[in-house]
Every structure is written in C-alpha cells, then in structure tokens.
KOLGU-4560 file (N, C-alpha, C; in nm, 3 decimals, padded with zeros to 5 digits):
<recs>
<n_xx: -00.607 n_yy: -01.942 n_zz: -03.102 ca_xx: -00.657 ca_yy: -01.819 ca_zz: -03.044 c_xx: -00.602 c_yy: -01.808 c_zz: -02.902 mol: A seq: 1 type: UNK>
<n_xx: -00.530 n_yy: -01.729 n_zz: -02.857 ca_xx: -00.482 ca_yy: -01.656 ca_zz: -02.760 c_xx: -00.565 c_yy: -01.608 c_zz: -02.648 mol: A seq: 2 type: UNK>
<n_xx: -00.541 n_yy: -01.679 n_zz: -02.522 ca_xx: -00.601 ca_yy: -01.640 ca_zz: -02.402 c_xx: -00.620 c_yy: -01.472 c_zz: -02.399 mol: A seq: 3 type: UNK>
<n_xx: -00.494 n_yy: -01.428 n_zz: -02.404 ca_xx: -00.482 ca_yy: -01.271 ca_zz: -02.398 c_xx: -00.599 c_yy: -01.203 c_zz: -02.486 mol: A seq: 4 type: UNK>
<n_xx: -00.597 n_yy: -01.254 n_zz: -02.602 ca_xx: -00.729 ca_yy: -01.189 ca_zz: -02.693 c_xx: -00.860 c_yy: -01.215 c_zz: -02.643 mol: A seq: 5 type: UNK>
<n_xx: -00.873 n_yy: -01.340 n_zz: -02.593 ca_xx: -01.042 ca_yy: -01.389 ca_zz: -02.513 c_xx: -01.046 c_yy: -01.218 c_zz: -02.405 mol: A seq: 6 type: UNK>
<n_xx: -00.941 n_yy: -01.270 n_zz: -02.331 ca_xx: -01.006 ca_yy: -01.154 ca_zz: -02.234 c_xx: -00.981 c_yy: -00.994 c_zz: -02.251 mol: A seq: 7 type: UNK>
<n_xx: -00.874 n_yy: -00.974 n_zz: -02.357 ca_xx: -00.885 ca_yy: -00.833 ca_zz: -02.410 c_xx: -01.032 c_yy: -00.811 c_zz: -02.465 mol: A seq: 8 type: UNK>
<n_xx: -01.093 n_yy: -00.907 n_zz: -02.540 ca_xx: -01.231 ca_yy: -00.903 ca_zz: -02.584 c_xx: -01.310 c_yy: -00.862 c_zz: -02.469 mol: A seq: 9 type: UNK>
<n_xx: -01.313 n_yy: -00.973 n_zz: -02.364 ca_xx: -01.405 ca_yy: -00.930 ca_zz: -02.250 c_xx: -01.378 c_yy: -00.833 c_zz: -02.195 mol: A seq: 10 type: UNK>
<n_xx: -01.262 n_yy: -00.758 n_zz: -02.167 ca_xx: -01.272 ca_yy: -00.640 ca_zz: -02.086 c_xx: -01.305 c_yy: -00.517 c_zz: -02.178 mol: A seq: 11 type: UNK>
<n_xx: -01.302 n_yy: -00.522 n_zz: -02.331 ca_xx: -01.390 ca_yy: -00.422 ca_zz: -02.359 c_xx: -01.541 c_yy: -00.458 c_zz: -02.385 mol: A seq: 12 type: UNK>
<n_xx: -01.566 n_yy: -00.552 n_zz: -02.362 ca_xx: -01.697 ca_yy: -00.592 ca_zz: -02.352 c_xx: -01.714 c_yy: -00.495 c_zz: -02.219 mol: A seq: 13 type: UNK>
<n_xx: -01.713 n_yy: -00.542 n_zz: -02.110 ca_xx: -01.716 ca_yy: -00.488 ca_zz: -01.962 c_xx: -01.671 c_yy: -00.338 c_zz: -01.980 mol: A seq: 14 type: UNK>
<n_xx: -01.602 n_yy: -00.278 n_zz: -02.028 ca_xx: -01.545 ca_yy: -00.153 ca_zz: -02.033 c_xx: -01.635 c_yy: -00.101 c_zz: -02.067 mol: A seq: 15 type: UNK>
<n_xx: -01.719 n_yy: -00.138 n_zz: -02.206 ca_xx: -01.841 ca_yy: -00.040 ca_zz: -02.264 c_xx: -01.962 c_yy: -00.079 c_zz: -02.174 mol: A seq: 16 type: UNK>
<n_xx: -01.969 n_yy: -00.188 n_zz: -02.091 ca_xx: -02.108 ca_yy: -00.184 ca_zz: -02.012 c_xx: -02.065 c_yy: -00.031 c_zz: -01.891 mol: A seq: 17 type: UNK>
<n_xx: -01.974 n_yy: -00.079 n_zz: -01.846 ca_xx: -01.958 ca_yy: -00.004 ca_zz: -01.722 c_xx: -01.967 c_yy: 00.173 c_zz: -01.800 mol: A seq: 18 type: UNK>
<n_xx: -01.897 n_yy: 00.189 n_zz: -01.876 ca_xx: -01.923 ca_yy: 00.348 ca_zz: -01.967 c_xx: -02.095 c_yy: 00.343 c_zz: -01.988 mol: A seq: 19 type: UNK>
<n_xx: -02.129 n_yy: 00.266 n_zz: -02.060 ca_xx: -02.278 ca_yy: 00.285 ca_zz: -02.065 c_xx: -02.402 c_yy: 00.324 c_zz: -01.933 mol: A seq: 20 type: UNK>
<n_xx: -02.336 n_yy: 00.253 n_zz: -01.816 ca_xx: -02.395 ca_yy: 00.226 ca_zz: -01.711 c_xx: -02.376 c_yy: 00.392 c_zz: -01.651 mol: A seq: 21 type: UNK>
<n_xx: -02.228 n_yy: 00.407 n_zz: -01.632 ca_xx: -02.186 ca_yy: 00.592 ca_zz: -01.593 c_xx: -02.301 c_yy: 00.690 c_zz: -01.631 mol: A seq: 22 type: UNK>
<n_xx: -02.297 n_yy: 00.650 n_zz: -01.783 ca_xx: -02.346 ca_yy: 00.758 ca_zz: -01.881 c_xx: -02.482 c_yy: 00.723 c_zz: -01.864 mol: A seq: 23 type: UNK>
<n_xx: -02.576 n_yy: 00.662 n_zz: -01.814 ca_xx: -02.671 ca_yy: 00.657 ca_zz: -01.789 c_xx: -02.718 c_yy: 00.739 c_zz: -01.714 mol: A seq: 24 type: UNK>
<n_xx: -02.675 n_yy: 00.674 n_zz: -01.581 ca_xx: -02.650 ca_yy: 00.730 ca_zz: -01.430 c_xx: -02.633 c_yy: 00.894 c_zz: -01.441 mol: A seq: 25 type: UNK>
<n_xx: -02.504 n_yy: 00.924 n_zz: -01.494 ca_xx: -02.511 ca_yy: 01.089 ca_zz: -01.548 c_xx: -02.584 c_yy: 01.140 c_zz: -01.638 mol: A seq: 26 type: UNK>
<n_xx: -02.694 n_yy: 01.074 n_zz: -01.710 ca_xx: -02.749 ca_yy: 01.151 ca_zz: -01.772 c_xx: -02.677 c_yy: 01.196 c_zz: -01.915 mol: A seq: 27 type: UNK>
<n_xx: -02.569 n_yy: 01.138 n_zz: -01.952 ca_xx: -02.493 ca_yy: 01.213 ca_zz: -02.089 c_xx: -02.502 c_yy: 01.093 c_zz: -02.154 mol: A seq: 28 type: UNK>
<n_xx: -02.595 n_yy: 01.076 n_zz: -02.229 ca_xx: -02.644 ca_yy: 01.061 ca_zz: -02.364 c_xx: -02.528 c_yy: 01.008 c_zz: -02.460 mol: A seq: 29 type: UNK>
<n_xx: -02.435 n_yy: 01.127 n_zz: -02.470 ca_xx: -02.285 ca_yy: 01.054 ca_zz: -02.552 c_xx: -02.188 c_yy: 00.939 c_zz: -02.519 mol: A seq: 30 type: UNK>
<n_xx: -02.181 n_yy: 00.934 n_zz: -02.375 ca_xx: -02.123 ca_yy: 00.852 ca_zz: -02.331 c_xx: -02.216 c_yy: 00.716 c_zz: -02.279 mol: A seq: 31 type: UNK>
<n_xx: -02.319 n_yy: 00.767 n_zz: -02.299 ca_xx: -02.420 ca_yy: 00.614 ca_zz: -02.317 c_xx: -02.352 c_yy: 00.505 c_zz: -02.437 mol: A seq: 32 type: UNK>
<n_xx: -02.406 n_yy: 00.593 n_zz: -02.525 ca_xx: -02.426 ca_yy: 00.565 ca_zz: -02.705 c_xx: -02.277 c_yy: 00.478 c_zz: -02.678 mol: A seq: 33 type: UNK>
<n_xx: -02.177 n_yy: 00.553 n_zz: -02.651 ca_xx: -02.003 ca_yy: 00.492 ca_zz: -02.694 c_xx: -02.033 c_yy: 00.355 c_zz: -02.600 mol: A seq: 34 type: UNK>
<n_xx: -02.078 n_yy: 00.388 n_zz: -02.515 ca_xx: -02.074 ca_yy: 00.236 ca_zz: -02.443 c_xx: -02.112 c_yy: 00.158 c_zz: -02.453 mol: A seq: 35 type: UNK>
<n_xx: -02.246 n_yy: 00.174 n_zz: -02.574 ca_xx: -02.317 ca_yy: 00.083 ca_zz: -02.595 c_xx: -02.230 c_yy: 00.037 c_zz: -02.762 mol: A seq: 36 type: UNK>
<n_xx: -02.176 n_yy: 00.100 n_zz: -02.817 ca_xx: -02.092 ca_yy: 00.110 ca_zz: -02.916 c_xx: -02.002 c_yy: -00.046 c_zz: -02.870 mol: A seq: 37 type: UNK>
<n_xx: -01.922 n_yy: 00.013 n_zz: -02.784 ca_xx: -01.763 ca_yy: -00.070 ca_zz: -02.724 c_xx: -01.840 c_yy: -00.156 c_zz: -02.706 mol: A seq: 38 type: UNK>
<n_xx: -01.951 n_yy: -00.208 n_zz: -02.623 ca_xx: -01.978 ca_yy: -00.309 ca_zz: -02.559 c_xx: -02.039 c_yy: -00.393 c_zz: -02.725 mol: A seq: 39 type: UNK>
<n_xx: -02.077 n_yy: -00.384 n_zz: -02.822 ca_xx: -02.135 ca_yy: -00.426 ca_zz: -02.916 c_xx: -02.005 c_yy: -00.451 c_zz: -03.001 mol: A seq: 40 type: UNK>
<n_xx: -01.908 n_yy: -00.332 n_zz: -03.013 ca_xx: -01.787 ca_yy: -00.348 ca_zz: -03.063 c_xx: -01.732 c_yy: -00.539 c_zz: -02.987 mol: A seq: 41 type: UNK>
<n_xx: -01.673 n_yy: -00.537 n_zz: -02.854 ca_xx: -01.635 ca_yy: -00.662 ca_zz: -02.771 c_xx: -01.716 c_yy: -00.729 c_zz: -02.814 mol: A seq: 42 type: UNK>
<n_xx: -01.827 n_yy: -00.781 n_zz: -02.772 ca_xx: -01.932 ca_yy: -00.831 ca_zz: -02.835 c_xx: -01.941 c_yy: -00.952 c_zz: -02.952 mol: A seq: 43 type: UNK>
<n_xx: -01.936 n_yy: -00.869 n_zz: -03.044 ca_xx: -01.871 ca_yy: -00.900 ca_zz: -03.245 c_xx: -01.685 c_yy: -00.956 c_zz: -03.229 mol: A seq: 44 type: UNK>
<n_xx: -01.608 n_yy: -00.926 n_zz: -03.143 ca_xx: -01.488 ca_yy: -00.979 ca_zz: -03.162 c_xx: -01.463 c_yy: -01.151 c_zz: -03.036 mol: A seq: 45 type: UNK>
<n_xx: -01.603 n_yy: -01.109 n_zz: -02.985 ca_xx: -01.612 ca_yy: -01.240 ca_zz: -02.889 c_xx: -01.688 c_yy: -01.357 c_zz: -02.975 mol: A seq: 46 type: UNK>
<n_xx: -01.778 n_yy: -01.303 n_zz: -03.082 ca_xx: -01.857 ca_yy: -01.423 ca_zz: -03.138 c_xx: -01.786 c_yy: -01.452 c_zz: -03.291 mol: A seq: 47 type: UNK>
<n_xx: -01.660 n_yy: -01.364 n_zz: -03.284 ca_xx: -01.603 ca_yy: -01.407 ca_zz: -03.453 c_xx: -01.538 c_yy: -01.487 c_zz: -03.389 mol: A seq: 48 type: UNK>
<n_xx: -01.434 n_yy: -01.500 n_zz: -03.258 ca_xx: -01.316 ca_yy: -01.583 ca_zz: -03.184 c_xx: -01.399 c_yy: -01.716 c_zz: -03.188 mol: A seq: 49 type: UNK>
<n_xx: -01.506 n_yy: -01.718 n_zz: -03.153 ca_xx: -01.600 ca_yy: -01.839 ca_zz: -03.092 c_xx: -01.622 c_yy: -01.872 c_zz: -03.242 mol: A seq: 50 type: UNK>
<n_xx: -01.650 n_yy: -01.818 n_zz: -03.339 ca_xx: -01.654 ca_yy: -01.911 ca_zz: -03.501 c_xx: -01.542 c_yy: -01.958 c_zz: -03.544 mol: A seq: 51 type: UNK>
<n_xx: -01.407 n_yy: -01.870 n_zz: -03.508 ca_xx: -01.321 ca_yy: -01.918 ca_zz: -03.567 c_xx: -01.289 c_yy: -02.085 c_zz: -03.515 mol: A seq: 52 type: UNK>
<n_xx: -01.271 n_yy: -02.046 n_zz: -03.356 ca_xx: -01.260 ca_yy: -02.148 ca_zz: -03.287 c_xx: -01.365 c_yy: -02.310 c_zz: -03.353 mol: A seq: 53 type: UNK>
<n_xx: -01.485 n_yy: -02.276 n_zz: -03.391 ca_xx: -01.593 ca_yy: -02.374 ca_zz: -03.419 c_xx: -01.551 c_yy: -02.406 c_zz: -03.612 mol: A seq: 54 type: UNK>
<n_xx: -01.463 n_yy: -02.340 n_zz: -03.630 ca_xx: -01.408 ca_yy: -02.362 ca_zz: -03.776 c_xx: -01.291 c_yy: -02.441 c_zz: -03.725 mol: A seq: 55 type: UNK>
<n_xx: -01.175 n_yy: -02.426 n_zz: -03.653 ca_xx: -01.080 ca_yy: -02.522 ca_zz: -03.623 c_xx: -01.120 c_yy: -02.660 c_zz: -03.622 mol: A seq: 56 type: UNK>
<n_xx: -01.221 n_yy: -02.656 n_zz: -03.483 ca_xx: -01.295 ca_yy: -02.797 ca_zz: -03.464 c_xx: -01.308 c_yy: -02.875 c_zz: -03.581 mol: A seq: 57 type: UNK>
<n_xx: -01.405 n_yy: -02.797 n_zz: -03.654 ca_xx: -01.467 ca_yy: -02.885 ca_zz: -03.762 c_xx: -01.394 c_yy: -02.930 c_zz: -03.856 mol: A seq: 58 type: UNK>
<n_xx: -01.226 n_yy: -02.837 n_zz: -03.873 ca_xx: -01.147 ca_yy: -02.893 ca_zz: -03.985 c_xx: -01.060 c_yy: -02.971 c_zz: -03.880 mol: A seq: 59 type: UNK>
<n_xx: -01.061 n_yy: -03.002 n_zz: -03.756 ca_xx: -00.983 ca_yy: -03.096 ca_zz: -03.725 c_xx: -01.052 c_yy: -03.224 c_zz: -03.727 mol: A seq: 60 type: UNK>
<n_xx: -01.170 n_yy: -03.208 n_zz: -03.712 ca_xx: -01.283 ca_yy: -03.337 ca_zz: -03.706 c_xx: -01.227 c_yy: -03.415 c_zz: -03.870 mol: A seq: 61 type: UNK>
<n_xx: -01.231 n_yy: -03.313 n_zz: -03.932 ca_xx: -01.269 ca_yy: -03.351 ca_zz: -04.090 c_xx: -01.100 c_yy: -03.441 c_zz: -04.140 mol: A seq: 62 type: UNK>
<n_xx: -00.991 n_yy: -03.350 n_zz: -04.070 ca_xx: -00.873 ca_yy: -03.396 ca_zz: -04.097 c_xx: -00.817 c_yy: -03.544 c_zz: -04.050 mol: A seq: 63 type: UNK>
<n_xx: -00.939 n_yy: -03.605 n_zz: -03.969 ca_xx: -00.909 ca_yy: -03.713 ca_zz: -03.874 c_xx: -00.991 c_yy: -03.830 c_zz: -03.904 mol: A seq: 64 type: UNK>
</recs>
C-alpha cells in the first residue's frame, strides 16, 4: 500500500470535514450532507487500507 493512497485517503477525509464544516457555518444543508458523504466516503477507504494492511501481516506471520 502506497504512501500516496494513505494520504489521498486523508485529504478527502479532511476535504469532506472542512465542506461539512462551510456548509454548516452557511447554513446549506446540501453541502453539509456531501461533506459528511466525502468524509465517510475517506473514512471506509482509510479502514479497508488498514485491513488490507492487517491481512498482509497475518499472511506474513503465517508464511514464516
């Protein structure tokens, strides 16, 4: 797993807080929702990286 993907993950993690946070602040409702979307979207691609990663481990444990 690729550094570049960890933090492409996190910055749309951060991308949909900060949209959520706007859309708060302004009052628009739609651009809440998307941010809370993206940020849940990042989210789900940060805790599949972290299984995959905890699947390597365990088949390297197992291979050894």
């Amino acid at each position: 797993m690729s550094i570049g993907k960890k933090l492409r993950h996190k910055a749309e993690t951060a991308e949909g807080a900060a949209k959520k946070t706007v859309g708060k602040a302004l009052g628009n409702e739609r651009m809440e929702a998307e941010g809370r979307a993206d940020q849940a979207k990042g989210n789900t691609k940060q805790t599949g990286d972290k299984l995959k990663q905890a699947g390597q481990k365990i088949k390297h444990a197992f291979k050894h």
